[in-house]
N, C-alpha and C positions, 0 to 999 in steps of 0.2 A: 494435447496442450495442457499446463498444467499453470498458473498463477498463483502465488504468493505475496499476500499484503500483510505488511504488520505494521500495528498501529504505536506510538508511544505517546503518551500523554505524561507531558511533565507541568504539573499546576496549571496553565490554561493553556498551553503551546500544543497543538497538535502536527505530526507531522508525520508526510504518509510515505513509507518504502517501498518499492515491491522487484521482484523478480519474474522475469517470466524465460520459463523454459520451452524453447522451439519444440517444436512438434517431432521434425529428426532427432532431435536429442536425447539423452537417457534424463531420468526426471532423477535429483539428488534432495530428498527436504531439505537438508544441512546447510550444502552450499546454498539451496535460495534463500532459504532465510538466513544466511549470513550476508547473501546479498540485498535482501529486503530491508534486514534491519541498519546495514551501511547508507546507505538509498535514505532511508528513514531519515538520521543523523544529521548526512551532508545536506537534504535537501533544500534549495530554498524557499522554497512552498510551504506556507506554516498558516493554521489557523489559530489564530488568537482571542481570547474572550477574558474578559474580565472578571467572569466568576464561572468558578467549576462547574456549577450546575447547567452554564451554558454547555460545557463541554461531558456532560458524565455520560458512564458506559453505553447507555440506549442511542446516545445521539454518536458518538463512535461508534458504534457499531453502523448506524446508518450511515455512517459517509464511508466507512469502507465499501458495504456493500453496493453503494452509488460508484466509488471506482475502481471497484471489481467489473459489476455489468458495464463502465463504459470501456473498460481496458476491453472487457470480452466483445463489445460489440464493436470494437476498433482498432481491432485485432494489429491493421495492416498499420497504422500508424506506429506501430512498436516493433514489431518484427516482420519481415516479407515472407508472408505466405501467398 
């Protein structure tokens, strides 16, 4: 199993992509993170703050990392294994 999250931060909007590639599947980085960063764009899920420093790279980095391990530990919500 292979997951892909990419983050984009435009001034205080964050918002999260991600792809995940089934387990039967052949893993492609390209196509997921074209579908990460699609995902990203359209999503309607957006965190917003008022000033950058709410939002700078230490504190993105941790909220990826928070839903990386929750996509990982719930798995089945996203794809049927």
């Amino acid at each position: 199993m292979s997951v892909i999250i990419k983050a984009i931060v435009k001034e205080t909007t964050l918002r999260l992509g991600h792809a995940i590639c089934h387990p039967d599947d052949d893993f492609d980085m390209d196509k997921g993170l074209e579908l990460a960063i699609r995902n990203a764009k359209t999503s309607p899920r957006e965190l917003v703050a008022n000033s950058y420093s709410l939002l700078g790279n230490d504190r993105c980095q941790s909220i990826v990392c928070d839903e990386f391990d929750y996509i990982a530990n719930n798995l089945e919500k996203y794809i049927g294994v």
